[in-house]
N, C-alpha and C positions, 0 to 999 in steps of 0.2 A: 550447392549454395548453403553455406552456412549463416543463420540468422543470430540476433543477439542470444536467444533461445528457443525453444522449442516444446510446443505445447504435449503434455505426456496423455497418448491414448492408452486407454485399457484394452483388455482384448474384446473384441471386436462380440465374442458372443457372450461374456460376462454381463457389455451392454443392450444386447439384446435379450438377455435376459428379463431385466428390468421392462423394457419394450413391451415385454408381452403379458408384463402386469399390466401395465395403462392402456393395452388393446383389452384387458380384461377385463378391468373395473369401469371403463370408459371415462374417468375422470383425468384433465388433459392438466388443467390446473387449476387454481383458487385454493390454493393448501391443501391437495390433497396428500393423500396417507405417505408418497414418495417424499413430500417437499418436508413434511412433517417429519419423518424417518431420519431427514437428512437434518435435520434442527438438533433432535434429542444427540445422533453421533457426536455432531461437532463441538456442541453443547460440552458434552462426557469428555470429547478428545482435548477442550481446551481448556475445561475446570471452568466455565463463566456461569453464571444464574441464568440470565436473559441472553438469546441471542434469535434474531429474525433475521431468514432466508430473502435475500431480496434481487431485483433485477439488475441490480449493477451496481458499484461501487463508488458514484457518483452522488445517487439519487439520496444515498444513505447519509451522506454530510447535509444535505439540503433539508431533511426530516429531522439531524438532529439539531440544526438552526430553528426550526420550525417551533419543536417540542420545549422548548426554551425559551421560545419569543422572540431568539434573536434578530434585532434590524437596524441595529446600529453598527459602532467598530468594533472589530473582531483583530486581536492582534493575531498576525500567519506567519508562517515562513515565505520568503521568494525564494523556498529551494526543494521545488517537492514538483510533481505534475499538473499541467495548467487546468486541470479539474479539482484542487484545494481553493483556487481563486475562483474559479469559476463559477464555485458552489454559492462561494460567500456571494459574487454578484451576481446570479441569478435568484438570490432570495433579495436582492436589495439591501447587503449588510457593505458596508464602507473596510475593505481589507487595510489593514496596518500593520505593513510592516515589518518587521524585527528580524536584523540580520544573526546569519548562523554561526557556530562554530568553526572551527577548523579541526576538531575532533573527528568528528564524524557526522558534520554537514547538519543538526540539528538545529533548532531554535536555539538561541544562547540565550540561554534562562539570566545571565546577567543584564541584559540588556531591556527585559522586558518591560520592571518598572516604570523607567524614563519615559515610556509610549504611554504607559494608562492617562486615558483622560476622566472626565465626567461619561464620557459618553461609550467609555469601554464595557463592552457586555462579557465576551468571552476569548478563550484563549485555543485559537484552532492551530494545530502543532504536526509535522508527520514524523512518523517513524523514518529516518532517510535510510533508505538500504536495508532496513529491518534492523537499522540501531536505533536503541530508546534512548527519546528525550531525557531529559533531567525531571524526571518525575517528581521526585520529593519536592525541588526548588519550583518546579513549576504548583504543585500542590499546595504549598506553603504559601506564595505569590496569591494564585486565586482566594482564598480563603480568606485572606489579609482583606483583598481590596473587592470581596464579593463577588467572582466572577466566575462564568461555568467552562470548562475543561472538556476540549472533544479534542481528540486525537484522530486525524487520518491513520489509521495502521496497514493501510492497502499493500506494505511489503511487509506486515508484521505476521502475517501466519505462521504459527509452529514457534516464532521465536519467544523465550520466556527471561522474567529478569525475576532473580532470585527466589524459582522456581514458579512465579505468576506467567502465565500470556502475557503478552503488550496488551494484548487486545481486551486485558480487562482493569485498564487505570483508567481513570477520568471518567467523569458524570457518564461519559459514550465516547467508546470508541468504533470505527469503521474498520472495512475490509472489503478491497476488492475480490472476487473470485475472476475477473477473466482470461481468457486462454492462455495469457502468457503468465501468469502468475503460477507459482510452486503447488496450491491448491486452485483447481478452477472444476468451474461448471460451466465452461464454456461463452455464457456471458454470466455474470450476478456479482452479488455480496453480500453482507451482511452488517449488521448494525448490534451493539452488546450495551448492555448495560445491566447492572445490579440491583437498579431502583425499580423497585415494583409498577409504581403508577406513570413512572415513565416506559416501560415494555409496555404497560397496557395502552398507554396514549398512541407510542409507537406500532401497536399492532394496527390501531383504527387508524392510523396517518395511512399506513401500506395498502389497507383495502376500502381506499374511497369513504373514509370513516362512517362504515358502517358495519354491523352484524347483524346477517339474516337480512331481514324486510325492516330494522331499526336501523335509523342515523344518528350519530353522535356526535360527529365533529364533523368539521370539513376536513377531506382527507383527499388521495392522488394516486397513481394505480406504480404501486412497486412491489407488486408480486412477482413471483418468480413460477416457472413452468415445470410438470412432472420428470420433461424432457431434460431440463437443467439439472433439477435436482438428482435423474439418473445418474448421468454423468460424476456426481458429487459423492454419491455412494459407491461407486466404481473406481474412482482415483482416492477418495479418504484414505482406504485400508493399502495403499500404496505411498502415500507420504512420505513416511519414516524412510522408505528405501529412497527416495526419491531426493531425499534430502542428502539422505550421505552418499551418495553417487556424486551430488555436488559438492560435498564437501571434500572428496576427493580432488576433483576437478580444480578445487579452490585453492586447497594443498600443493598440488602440482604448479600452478600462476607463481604461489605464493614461491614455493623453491627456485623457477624460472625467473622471473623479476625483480628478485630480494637485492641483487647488486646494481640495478638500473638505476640509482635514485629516484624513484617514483614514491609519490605519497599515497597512501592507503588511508582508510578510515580507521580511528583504532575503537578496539571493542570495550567493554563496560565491563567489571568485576560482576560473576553471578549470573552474566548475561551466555545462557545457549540459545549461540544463532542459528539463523535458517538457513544461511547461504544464498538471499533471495538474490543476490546481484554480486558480481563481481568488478566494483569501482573502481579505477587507474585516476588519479591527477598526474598529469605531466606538466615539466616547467614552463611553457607555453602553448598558448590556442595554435601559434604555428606548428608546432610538434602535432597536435592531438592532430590537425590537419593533413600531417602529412601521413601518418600513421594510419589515418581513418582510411586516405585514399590508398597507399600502397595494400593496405586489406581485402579493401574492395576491388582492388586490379585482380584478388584471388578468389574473388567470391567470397568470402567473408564478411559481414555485416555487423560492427560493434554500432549502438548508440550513446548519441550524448545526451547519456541522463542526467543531469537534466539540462537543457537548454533553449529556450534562455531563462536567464533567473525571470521570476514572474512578476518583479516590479519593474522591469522591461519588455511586458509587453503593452502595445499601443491603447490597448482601451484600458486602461490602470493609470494613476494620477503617478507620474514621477515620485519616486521616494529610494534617494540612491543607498544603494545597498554592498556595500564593497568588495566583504568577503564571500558573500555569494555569488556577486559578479565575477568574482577572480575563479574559484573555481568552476562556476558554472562555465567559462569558457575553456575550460584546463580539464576538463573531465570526461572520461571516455570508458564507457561500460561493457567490458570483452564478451563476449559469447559464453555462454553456462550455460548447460542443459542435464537433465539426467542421461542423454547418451552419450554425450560427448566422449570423444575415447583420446590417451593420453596422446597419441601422433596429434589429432587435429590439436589441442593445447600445446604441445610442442611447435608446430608449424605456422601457430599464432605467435608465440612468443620468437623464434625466427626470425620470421615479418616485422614485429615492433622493434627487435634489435638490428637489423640492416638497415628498418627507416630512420631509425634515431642515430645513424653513424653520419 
């Protein structure tokens, strides 16, 4: 069975290595010295000031709504995972909005304007595929009309635009780490920023806002565990390989499909990517369909990332969105993993050329 991908274990007693420091110090979690270990690496490996270890890559959008006051409208993308909206309406903020590209599936910074109202607070944006937004335009935009800048980067790990992280534009940005992600800790994330008094707000949000036997804020429990953070120090120092195994893999697609007429996302000047996904549009949701299923007659499992655009789904106020409905249904995300070996990308590409005859 092959999956869209495949979560990369380390060796087996690299991670218990780690193990037998947390049987030693008996500190299991609440930032101990692992979780901390693992802040100062990624910290170094991604060049950011501020970044906090956290339990998942959801809770982290919802913290930095929080850290901001956001509770009004938030203009989003409907083309990213039903946890960018989710975020926004589990804090109570009103999601707006704003269809994408056809670049490479991002917010279309042209279009943003036209949506601000009075009552627009900020601008929540994702990395699609681990391609960046239009940053300067979106930058330039907030500034104008006062409004604060969070970036989902949850496919943006590793990837950098004109030698920066993603993960370090905007007031804050996010990152998922779980298992199916390029870097994971099995479940977690993280949350970045450059602003001093907002890290430290952001620290007291994640631990029940408090330190020690003092309370400071109201706060919510998004720590992350020694266990997790093992894991994170075990696959770190493996990334870089880990990345260009797919970017093999992606080379290989890229040679195999280049005559198909299929649309691809294109990349950004400056921009080295991560490989986090390998995205196909085909000319109709009938194709993706048929495709999907003849895959799966092999065991093979692509997804449709993303599906449905997310001003389609039932509890969201209708707000038709066109170009991301076109491709949200024309979209079909192949298999990538750091094993994959070139027969199995051959015998995908196979499958997609017999289904599509």
């Amino acid at each position: 069975m092959i999956q869209v991908t495949k979560s990369f274990l380390p060796d087996f007693q690299e991670y218990t290595k780690y193990l037998k420091q947390i049987w030693s110090n008996g500190q299991l979690t609440n930032n101990g010295p692992l979780v901390k270990e693992l802040e100062l690496r990624l910290k170094n490996y991604l060049g950011v000031k501020h970044l906090l270890f956290t339990g998942n890559g959801t809770i982290v959008l919802q913290m930095a709504l929080k850290v901001f006051g956001i509770t009004k409208e938030v203009l989003t993308t409907p083309f990213s995972y039903v946890a960018t909206t989710n975020a926004l309406l589990w804090e109570g903020c009103t999601p707006v909005f704003v269809d994408i590209n056809r670049r490479n599936f991002c917010i279309d910074a042209d279009k943003i304007e036209e949506k601000i109202t009075a009552n627009t607070q900020a601008i929540l944006a994702t990395h699609v595929f681990g391609y960046p937004c239009d940053i300067d335009r979106i930058e330039r935009i907030a500034l104008k009309h006062n409004l604060k800048v969070i970036y989902d980067g949850a496919h943006g790990f590793s990837a950098s635009l004109n030698g920066k992280s993603l993960l370090s534009f905007g007031d804050v940005s996010t990152c998922s780490f779980h298992s199916t992600k390029l870097f994971h800790t099995i479940e977690g994330g993280c949350i970045v920023t450059s602003d001093d008094k907002v890290a430290d707000q952001l620290d007291l949000f994640r631990q029940f806002g408090h330190r020690g036997d003092d309370y400071f804020t109201m706060g919510i429990n998004a720590k992350n565990s020694e266990f997790h953070a093992a894991m994170g120090l075990c696959v770190l120092p493996r990334i870089d390989e880990i990345i260009l195994n797919r970017k093999r893999t992606s080379k290989l697609y890229d040679d195999l499909l280049k005559d198909l007429g299929l649309i691809f996302p294109q990349t950004d000047p400056g921009l080295i990517y991560n490989y986090a996904y390998y995205a196909v549009i085909f000319p109709s949701e009938a194709e993706v369909l048929r495709v999907k299923s003849a895959l799966a007659h092999e065991q093979i499992f692509p997804r449709r990332y993303f599906y449905p655009s997310l001003n389609k789904l039932p509890f969201v106020s209708p707000q038709p969105m066109p170009v991301s409905e076109e491709i949200a249904q024309r979209v079909l995300s192949l298999p990538l993993s750091h094993e994959m070996t070139d027969a199995t990308t051959r015998k995908i590409c196979d499958i997609i050329k017999k289904a599509r005859a």
